[in-house]
Residue frames as qw, qx, qy, qz and C-alpha x, y, z in Angstrom:
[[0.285, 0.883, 0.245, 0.282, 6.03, -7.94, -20.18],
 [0.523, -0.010, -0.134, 0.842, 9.69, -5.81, -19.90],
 [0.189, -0.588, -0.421, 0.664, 8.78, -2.31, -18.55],
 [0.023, -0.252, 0.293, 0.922, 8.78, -0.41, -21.66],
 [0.284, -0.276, -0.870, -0.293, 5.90, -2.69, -22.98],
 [0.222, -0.595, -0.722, 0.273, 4.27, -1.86, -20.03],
 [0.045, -0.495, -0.140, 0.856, 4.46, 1.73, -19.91],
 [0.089, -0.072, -0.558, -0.822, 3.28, 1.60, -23.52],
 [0.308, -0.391, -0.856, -0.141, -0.03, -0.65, -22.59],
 [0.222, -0.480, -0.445, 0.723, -0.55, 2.10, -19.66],
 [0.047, 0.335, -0.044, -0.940, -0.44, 4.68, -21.75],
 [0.354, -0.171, -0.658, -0.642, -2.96, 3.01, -24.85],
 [0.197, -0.585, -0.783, -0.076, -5.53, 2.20, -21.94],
 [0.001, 0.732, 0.597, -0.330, -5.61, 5.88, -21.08],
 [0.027, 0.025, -0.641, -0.767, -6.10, 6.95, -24.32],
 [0.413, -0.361, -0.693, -0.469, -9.17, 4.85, -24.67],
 [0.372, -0.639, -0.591, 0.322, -10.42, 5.88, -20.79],
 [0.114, 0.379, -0.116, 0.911, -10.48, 9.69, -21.13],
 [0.629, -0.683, -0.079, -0.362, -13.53, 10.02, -18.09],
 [0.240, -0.497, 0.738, -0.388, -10.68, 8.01, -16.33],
 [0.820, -0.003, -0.544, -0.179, -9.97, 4.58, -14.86],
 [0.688, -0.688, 0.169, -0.155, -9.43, 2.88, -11.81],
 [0.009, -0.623, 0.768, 0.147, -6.00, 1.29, -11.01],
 [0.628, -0.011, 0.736, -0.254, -8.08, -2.21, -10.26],
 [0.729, 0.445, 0.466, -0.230, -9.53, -2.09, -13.31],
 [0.207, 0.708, -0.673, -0.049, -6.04, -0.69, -15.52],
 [0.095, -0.560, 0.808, 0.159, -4.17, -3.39, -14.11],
 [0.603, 0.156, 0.769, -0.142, -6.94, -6.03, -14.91],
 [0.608, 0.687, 0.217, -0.333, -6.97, -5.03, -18.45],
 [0.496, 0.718, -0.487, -0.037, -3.22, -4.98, -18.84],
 [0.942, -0.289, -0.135, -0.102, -2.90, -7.79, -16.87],
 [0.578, 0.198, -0.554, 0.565, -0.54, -6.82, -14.32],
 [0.449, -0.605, -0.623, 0.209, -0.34, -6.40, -10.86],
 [0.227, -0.961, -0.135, 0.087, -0.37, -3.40, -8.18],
 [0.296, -0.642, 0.176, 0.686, 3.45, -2.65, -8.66],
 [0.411, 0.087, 0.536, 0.732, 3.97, -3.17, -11.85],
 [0.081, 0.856, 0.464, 0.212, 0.96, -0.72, -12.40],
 [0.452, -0.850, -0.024, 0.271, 3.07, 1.83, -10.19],
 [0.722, -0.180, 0.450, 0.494, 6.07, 1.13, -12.01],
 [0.303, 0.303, 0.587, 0.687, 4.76, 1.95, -15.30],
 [0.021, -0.983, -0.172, -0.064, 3.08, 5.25, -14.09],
 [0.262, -0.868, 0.151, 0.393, 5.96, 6.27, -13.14],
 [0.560, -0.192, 0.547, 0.592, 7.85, 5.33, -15.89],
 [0.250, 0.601, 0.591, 0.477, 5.10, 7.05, -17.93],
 [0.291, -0.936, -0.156, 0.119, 5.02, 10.37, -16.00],
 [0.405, -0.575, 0.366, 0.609, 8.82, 10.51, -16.36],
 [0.390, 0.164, 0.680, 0.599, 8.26, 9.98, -20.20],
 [0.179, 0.867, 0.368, 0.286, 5.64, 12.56, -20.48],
 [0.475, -0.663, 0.025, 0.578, 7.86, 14.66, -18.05],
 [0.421, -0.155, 0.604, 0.659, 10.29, 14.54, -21.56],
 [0.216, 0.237, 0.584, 0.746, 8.16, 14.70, -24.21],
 [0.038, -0.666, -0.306, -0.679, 5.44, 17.42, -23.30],
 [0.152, 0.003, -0.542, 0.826, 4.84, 19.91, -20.67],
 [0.502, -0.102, 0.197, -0.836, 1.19, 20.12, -20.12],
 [0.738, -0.020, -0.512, -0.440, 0.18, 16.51, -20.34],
 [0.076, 0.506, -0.830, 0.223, 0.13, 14.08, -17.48],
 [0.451, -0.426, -0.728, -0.290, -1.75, 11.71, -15.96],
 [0.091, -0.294, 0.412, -0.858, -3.68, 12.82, -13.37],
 [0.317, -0.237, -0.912, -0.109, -5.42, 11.42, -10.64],
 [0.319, -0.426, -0.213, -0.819, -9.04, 12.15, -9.69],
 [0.134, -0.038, 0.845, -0.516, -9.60, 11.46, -5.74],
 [0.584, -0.284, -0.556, -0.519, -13.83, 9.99, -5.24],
 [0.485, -0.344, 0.507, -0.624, -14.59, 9.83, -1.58],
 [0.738, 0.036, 0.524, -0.424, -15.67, 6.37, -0.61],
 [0.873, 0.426, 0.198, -0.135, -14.48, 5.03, -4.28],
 [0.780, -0.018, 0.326, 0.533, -11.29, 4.08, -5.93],
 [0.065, -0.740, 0.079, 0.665, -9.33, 6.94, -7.47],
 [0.815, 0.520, 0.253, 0.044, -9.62, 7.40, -11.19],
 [0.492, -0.242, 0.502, 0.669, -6.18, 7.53, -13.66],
 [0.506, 0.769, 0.328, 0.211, -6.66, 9.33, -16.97],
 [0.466, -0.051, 0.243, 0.849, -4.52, 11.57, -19.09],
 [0.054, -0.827, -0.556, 0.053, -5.15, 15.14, -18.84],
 [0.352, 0.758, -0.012, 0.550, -4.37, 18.50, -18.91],
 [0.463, -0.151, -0.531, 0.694, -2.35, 20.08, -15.35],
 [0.030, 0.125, 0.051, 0.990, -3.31, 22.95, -15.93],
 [0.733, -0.347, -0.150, -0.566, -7.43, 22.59, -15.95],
 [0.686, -0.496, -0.521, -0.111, -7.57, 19.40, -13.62],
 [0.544, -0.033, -0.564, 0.621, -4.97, 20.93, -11.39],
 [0.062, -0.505, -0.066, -0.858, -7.06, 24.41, -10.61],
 [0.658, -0.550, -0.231, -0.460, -9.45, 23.13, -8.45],
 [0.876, -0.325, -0.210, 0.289, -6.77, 21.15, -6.25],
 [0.708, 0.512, -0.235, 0.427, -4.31, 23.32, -6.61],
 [0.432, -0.737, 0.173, -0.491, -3.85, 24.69, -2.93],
 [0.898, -0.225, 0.354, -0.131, -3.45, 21.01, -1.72],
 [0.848, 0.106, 0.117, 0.505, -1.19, 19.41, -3.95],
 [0.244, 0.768, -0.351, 0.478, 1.20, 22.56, -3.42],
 [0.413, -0.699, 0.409, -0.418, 1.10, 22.06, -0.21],
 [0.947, -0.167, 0.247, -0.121, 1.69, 18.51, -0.47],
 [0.832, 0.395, -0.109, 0.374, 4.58, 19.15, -2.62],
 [0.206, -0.771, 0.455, -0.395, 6.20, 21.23, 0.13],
 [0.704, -0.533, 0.383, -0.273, 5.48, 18.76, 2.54],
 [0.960, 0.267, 0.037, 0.076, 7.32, 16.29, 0.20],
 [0.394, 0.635, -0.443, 0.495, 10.41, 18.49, -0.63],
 [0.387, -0.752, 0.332, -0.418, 10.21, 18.58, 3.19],
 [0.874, -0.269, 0.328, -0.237, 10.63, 15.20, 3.93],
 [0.744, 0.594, -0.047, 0.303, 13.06, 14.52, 0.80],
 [0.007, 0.804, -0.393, 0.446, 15.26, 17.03, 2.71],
 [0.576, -0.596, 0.429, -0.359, 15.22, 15.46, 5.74],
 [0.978, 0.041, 0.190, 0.079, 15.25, 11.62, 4.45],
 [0.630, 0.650, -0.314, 0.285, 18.56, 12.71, 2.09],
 [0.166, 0.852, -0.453, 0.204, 20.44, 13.31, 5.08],
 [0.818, -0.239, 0.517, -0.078, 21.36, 10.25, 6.59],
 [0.839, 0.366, 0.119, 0.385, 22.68, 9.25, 2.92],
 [0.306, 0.894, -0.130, 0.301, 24.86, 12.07, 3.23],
 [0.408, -0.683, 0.517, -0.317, 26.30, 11.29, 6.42],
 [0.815, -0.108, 0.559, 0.110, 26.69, 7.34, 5.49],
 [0.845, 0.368, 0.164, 0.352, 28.33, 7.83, 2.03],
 [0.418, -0.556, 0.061, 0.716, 31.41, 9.22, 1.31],
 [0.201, 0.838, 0.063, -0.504, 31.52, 12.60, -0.91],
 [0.011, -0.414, 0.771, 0.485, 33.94, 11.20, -3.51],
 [0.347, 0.201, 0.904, 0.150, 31.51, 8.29, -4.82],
 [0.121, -0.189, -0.381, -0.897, 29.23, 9.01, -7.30],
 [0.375, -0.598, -0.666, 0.241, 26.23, 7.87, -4.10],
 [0.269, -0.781, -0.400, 0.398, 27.30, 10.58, -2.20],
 [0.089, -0.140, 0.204, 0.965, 27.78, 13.17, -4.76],
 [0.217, -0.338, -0.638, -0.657, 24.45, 12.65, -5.82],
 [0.455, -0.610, -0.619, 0.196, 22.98, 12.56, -2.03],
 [0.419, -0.226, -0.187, 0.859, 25.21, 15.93, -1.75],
 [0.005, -0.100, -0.452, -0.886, 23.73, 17.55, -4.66],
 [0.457, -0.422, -0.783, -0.006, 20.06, 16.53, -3.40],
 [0.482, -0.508, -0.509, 0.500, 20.65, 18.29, -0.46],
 [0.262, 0.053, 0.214, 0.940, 22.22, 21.33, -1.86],
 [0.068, -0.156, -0.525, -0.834, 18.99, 21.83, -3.68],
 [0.431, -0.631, -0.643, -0.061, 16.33, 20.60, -1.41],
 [0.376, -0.678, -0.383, 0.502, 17.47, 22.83, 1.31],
 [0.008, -0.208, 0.078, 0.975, 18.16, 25.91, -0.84],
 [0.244, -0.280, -0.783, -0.498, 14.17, 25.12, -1.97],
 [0.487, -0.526, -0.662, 0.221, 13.23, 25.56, 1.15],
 [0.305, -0.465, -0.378, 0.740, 14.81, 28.36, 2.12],
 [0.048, -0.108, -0.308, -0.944, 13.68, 30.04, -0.96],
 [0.428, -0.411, -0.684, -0.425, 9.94, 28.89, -0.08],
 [0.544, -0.424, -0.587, 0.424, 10.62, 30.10, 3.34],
 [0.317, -0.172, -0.073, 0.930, 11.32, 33.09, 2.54],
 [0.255, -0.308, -0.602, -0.691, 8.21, 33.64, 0.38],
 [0.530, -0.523, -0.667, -0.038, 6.22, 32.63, 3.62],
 [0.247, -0.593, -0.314, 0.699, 7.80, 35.12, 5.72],
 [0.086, 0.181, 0.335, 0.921, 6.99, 37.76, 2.67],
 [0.372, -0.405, -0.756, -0.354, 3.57, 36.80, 2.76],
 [0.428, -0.485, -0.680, 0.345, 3.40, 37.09, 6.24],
 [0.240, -0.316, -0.169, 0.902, 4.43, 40.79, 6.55],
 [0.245, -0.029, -0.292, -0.924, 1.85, 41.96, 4.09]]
């Protein structure tokens, strides 16, 4: 199954799972395995990315039980989490920052590598400081 195929089959089983689905049980319906299940979220996340801005798939944590997949709104499932997965997208940009710079320092600035590792940087670290700066706002009031 070529990757577009798959991203489709992703997306028709959650369609028909709106309470949500595990990944175990996704990948045993579209009968593929743990990356290709990965694969084709992300390749469906970047396609919903495109074609709407409040839909994605979102995933629903379950102590002690597999996490469920289902397509949903950001907005309503994200409210209750939303404290945590900010902060987890900091702690990402953070680490994005840091991980870019080693490509920066091993490619050279003329390729199109390390113009894109430049650019990367650029932005991660003016992200930061802009998200720093908010934090020291915060702080003073």
């Amino acid at each position: 199954m070529k990757r577009r195929e798959r991203m489709d089959v992703l997306f028709d089983i959650l369609v028909a799972s709106p309470e949500g689905i595990t990944r175990e049980e996704c990948c045993q319906r579209a009968e593929i395995d743990r990356d290709q299940f990965f694969e084709g979220r992300r390749d469906l996340l970047e396609w919903l990315v495109e074609t709407d801005d409040t839909v994605s798939i979102v995933v629903i944590d379950r102590p002690g039980q597999p996490s469920l997949y289902k397509l949903g709104s950001l907005i309503d499932e994200a409210k209750p989490h939303l404290a945590s997965r900010i902060a987890d997208l900091e702690t990402r940009m953070r680490t994005s920052e840091h991980s870019v710079i080693p490509f920066v320092n091993a490619t050279d600035g003329r390729t199109a590598d390390g113009k894109r590792a430049r650019v990367m940087r650029k932005y991660l670290t003016r992200l930061r400081e802009d998200l720093d700066e908010l934090l020291r706002a915060e702080q003073l009031w």
